[in-house]
C-alpha positions as CSV (number, residue, x, y, z in Angstrom):
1,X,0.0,0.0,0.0
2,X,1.4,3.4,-0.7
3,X,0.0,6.4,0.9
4,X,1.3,10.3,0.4
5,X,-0.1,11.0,4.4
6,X,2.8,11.9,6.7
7,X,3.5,9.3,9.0
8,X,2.3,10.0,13.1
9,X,3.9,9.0,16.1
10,X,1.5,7.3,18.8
11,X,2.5,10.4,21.1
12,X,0.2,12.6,18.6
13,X,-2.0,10.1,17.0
14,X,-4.7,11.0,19.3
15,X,-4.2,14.8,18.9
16,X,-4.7,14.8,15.0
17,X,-7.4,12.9,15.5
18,X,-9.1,15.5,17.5
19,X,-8.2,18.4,15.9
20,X,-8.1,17.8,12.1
21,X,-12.0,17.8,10.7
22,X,-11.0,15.5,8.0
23,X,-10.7,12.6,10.6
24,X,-13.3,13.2,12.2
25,X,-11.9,11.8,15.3
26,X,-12.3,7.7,14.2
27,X,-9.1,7.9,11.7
28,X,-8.1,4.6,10.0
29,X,-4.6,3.7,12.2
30,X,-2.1,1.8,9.8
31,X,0.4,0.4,12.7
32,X,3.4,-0.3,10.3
33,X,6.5,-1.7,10.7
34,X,8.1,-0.2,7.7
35,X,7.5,2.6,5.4
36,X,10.1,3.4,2.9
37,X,10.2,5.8,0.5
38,X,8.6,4.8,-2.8
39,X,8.8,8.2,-4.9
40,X,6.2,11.5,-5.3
41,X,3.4,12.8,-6.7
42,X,4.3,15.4,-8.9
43,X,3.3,17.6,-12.0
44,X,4.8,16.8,-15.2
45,X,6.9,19.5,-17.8
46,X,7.9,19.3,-21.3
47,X,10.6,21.8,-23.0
48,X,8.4,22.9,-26.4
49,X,9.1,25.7,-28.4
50,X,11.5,27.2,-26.1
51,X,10.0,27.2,-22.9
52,X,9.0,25.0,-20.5
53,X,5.3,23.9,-20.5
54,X,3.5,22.1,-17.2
55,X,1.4,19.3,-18.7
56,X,-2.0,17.8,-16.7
57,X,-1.0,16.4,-13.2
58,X,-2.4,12.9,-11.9
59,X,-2.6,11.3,-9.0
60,X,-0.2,8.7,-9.6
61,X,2.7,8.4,-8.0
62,X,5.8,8.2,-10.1
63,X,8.9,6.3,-8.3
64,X,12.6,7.2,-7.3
65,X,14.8,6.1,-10.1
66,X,12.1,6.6,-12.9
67,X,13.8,8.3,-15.9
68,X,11.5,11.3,-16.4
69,X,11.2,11.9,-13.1
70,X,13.7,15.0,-13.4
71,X,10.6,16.3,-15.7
72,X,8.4,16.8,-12.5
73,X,7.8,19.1,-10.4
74,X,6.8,17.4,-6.8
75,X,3.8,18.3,-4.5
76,X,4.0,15.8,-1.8
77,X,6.6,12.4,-1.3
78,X,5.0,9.2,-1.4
79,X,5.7,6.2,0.7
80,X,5.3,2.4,0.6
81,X,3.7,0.9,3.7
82,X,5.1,-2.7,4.3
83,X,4.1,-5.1,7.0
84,X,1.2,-2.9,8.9
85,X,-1.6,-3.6,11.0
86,X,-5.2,-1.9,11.1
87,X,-6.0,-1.0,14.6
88,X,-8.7,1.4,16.1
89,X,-7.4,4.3,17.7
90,X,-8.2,3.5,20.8
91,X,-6.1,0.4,20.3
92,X,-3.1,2.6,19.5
93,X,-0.3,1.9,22.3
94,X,1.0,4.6,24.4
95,X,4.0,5.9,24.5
């Protein structure tokens, strides 16, 4: 699973919860053991007639290492969750 969310200690798990709206206090908790770097989501350029020209940005994630990736212009890194657990919130373990 990749996900472009920052990862959050446990210490503040609880606190984002309650204070961003877009959680809504029940957030989905991904415990993970790992979570590399994968690459970013970006907006693609071209060079064309002398200039540089942004072309339409998706939501796909291109990887590190991907030969037009020095074309792109990144909004947000993107990383790979590997061997996580879904736990409620309140199942979260303290600190």
């Amino acid at each position: 699973m990749r996900t472009a969310q920052p990862p959050v200690c446990p210490q503040h798990a609880r606190t984002a919860a309650e204070r961003c709206p877009h959680l809504d206090g029940r957030p989905t908790v991904f415990l993970a053991q790992s979570a590399p770097l994968y690459g970013v989501i970006d907006t693609p350029y071209q060079y064309s007639d002398g200039r540089l020209q942004a072309l339409c940005a998706t939501d796909e994630a291109l990887p590190y290492g991907h030969p037009d990736l020095s074309w792109f212009l990144a909004s947000q890194m993107v990383r790979r969750l590997r061997a996580y657990t879904v736990i409620a919130l309140d199942d979260l373990p303290l600190p």
